[in-house]
N, CA, C and O atoms as a GROMACS GRO file, in nm:
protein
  268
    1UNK      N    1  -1.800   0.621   1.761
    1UNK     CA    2  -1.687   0.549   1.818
    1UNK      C    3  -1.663   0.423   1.734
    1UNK      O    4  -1.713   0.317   1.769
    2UNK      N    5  -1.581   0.433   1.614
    2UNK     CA    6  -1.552   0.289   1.550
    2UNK      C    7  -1.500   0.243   1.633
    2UNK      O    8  -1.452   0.292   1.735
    3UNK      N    9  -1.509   0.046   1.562
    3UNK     CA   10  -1.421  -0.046   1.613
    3UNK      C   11  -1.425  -0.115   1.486
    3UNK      O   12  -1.515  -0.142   1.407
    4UNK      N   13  -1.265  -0.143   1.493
    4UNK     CA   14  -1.181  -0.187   1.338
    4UNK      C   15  -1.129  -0.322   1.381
    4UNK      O   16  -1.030  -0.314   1.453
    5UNK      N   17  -1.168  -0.434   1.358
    5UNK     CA   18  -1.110  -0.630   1.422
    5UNK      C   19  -1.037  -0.625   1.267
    5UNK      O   20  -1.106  -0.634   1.166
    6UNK      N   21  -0.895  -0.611   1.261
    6UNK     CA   22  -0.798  -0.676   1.200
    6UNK      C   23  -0.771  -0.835   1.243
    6UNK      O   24  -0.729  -0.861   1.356
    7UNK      N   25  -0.800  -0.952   1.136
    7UNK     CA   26  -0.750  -1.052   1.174
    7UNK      C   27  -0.657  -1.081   1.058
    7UNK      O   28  -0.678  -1.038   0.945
    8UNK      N   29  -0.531  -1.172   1.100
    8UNK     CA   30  -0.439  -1.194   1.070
    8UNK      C   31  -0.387  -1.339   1.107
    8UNK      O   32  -0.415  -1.390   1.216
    9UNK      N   33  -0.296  -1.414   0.994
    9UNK     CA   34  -0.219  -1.509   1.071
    9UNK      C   35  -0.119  -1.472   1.159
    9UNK      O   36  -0.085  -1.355   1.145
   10UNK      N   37  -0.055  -1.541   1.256
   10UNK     CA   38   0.055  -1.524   1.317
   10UNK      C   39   0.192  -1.566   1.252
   10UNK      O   40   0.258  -1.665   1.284
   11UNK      N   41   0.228  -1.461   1.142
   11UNK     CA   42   0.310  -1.529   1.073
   11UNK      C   43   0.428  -1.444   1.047
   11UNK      O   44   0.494  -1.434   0.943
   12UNK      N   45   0.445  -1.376   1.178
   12UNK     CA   46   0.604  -1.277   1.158
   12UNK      C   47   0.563  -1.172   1.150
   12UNK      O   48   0.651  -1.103   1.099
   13UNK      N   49   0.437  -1.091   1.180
   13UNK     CA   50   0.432  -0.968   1.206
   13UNK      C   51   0.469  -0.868   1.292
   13UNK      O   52   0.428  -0.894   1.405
   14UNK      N   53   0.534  -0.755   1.287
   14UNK     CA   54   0.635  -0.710   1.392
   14UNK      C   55   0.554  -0.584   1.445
   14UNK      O   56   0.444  -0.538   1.415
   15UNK      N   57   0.636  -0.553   1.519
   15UNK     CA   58   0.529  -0.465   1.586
   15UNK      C   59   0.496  -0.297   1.587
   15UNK      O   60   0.428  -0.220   1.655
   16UNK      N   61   0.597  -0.291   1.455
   16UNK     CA   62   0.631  -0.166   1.358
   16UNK      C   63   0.517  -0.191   1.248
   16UNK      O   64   0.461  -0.100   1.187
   17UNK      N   65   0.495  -0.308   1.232
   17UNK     CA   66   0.355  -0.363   1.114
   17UNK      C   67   0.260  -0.313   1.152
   17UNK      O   68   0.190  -0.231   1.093
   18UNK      N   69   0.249  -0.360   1.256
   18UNK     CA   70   0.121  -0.354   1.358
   18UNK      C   71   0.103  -0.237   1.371
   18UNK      O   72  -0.007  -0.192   1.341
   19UNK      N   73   0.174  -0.178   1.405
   19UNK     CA   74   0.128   0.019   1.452
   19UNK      C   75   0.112   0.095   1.292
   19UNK      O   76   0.070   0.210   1.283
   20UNK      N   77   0.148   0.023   1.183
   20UNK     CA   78   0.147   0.121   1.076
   20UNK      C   79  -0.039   0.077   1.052
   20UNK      O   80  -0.116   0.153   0.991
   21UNK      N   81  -0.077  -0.039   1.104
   21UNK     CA   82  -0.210  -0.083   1.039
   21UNK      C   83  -0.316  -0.016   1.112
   21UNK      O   84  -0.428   0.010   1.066
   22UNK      N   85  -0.258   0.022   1.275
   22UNK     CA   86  -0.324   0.076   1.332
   22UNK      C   87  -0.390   0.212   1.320
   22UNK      O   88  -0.507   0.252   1.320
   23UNK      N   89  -0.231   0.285   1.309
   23UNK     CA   90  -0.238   0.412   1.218
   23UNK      C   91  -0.295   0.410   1.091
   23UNK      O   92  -0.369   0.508   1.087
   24UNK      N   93  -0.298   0.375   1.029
   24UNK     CA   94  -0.373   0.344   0.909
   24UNK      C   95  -0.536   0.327   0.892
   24UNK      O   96  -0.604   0.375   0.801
   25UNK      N   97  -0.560   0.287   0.948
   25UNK     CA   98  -0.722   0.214   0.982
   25UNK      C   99  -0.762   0.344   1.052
   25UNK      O  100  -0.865   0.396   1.011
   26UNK      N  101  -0.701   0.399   1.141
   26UNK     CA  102  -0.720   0.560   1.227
   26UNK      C  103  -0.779   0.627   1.116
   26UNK      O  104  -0.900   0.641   1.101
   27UNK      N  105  -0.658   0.684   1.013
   27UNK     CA  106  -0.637   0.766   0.933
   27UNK      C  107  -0.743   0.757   0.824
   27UNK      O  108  -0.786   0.857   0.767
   28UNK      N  109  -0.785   0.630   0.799
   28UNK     CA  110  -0.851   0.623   0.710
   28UNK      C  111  -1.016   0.684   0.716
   28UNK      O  112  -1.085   0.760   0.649
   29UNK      N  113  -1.033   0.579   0.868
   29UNK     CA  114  -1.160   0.611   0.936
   29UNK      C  115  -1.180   0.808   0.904
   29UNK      O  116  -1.280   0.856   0.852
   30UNK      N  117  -1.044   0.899   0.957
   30UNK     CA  118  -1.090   1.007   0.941
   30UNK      C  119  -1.068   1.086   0.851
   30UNK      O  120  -1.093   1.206   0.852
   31UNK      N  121  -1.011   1.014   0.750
   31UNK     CA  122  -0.998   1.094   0.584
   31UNK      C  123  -1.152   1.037   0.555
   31UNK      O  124  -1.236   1.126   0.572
   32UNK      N  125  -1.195   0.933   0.523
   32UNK     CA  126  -1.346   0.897   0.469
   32UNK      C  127  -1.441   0.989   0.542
   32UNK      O  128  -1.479   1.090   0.484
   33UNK      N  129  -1.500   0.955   0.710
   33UNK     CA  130  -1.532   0.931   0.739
   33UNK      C  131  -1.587   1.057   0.848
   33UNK      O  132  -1.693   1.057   0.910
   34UNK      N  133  -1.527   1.118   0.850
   34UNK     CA  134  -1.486   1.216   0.940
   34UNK      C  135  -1.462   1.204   1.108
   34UNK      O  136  -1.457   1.293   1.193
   35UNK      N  137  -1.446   1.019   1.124
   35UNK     CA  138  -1.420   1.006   1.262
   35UNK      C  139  -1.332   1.069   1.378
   35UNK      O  140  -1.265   1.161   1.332
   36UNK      N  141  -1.313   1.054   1.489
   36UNK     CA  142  -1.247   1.155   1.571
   36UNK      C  143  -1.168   1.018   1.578
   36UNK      O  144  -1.242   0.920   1.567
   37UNK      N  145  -1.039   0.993   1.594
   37UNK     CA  146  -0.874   0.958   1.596
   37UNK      C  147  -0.930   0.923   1.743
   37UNK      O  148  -0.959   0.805   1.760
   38UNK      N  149  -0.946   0.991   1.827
   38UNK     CA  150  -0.925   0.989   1.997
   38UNK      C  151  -1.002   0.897   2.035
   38UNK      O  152  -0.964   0.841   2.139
   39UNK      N  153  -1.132   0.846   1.973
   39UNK     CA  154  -1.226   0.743   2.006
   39UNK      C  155  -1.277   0.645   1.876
   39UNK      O  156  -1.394   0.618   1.846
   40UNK      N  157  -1.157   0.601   1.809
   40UNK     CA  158  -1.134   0.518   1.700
   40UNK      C  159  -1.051   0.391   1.785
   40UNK      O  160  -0.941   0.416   1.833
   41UNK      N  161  -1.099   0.284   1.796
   41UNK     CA  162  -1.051   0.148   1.813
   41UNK      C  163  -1.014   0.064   1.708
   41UNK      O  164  -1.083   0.013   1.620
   42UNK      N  165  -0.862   0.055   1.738
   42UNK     CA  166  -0.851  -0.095   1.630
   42UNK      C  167  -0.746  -0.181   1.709
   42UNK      O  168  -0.645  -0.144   1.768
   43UNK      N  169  -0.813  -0.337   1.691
   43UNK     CA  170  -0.746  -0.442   1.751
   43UNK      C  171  -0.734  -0.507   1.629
   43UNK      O  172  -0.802  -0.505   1.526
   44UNK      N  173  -0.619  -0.572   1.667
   44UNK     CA  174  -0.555  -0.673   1.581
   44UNK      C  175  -0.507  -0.805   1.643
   44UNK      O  176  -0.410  -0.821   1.716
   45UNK      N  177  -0.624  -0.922   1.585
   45UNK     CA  178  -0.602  -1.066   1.635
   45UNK      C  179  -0.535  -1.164   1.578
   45UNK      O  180  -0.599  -1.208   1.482
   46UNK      N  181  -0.426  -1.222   1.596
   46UNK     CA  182  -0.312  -1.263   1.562
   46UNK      C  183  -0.391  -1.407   1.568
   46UNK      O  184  -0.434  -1.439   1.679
   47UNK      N  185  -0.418  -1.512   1.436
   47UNK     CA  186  -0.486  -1.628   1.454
   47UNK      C  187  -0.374  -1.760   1.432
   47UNK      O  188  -0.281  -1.719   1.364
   48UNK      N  189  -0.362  -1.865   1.460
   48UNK     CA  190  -0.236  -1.918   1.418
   48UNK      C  191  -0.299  -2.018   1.320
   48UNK      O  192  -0.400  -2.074   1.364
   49UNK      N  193  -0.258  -2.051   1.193
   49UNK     CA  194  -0.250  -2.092   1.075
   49UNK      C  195  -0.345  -2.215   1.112
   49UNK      O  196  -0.463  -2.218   1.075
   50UNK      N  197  -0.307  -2.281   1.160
   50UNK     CA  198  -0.378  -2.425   1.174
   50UNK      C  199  -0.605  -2.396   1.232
   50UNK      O  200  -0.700  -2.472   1.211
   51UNK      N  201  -0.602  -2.246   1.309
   51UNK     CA  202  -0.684  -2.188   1.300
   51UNK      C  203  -0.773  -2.096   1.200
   51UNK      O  204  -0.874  -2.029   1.220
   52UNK      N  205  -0.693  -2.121   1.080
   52UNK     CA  206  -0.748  -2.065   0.996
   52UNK      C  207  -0.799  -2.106   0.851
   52UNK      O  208  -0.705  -2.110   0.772
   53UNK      N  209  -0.901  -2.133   0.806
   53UNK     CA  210  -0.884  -2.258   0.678
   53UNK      C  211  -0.928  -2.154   0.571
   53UNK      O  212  -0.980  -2.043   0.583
   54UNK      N  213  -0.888  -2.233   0.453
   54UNK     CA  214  -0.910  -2.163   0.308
   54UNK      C  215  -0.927  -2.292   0.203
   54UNK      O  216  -0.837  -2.365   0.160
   55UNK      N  217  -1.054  -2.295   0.179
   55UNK     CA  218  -1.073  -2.345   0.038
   55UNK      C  219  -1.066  -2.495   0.085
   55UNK      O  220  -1.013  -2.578   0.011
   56UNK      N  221  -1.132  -2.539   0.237
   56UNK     CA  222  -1.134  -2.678   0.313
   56UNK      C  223  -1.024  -2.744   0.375
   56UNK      O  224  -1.025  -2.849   0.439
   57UNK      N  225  -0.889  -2.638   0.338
   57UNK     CA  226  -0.760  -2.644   0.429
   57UNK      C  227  -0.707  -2.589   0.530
   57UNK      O  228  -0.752  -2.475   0.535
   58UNK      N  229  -0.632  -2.608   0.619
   58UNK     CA  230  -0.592  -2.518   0.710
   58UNK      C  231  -0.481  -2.400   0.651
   58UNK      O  232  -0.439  -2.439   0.542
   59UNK      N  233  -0.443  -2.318   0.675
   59UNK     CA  234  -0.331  -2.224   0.632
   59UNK      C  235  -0.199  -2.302   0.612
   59UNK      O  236  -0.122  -2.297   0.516
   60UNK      N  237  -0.186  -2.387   0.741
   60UNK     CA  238  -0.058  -2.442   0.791
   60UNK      C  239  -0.040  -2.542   0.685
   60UNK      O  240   0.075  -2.561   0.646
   61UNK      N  241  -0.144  -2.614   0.629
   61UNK     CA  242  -0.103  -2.732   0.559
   61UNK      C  243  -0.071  -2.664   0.390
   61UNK      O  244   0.008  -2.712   0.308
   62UNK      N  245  -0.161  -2.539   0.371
   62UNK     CA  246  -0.128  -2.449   0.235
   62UNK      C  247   0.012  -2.397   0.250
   62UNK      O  248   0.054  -2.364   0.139
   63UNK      N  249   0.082  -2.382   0.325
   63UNK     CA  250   0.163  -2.297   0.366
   63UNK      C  251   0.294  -2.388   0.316
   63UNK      O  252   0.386  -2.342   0.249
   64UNK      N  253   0.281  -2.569   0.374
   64UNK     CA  254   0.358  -2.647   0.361
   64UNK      C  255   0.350  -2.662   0.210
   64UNK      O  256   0.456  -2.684   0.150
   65UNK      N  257   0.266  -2.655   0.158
   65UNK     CA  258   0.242  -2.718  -0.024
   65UNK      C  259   0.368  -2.589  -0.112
   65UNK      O  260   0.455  -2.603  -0.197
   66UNK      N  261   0.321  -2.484  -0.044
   66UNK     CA  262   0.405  -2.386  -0.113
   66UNK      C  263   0.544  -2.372  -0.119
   66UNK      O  264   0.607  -2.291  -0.186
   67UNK      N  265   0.602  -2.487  -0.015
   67UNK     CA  266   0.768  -2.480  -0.031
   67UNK      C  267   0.807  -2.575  -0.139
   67UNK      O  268   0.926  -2.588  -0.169
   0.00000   0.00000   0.00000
């Protein structure tokens, strides 16, 4: 019984995204793996930028440098 934790910023992901990653992570699990689809878990945690740091910054403040 996998379990697949997708984390992510919250940064405009729709919910057509979301189901292709889901499907995806499924698919993958049972092309590699030979898992069963029916008892394959994947969640996806939506983190918001200021929760997330890179390189001693937050996302939100990298995010601002880049405009």
């Amino acid at each position: 019984m996998p379990y697949v934790n997708i984390k992510i910023t919250n940064e405009g992901v729709t919910a057509e995204q979301k189901a292709e990653l889901i499907k995806g992570a499924t698919d993958l699990l049972f092309r590699v793996l030979g898992k069963n689809p029916k008892t394959t878990f994947v969640v996806i945690d939506e983190v918001d930028t200021d929760n997330w740091g890179v390189g001693g910054e937050t996302v939100t403040v990298l995010r601002r440098r880049e405009k």
